[in-house]
N, C-alpha and C positions, 0 to 999 in steps of 0.2 A: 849302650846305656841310654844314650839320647834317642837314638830311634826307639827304644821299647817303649822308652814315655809316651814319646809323639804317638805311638800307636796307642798305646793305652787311650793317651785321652781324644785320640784322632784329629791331629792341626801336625803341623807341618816341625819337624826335626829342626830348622832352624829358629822357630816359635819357641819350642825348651829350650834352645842356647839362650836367645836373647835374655828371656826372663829370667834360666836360673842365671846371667851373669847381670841382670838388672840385680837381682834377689841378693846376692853375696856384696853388691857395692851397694849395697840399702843398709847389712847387716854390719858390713867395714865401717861406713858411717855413724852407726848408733852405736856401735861399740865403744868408738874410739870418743863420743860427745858422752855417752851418757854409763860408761864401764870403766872406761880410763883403760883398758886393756887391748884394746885395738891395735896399737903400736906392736904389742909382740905379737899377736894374731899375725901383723902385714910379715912380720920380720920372716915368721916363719912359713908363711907363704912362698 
């Protein structure tokens, strides 16, 4: 999954982890500030 990306967009398989795991703790944070629903989001994580 992560490699098909990396190839797609051509940067390196660790390049997709980082940002999609920057991306999901960018999305954890705005949820939880500006949804109120963050809390069950982490829960079920």
């Amino acid at each position: 999954r992560y490699e098909e990306i990396a190839e797609i967009l051509d940067i390196p398989e660790g390049t997709v982890k980082s940002r999609i795991n920057r991306a999901r703790h960018a999305l954890k944070k705005h949820l939880t500030t500006h949804a109120g629903i963050g809390r069950l989001w982490m829960e079920e994580a």
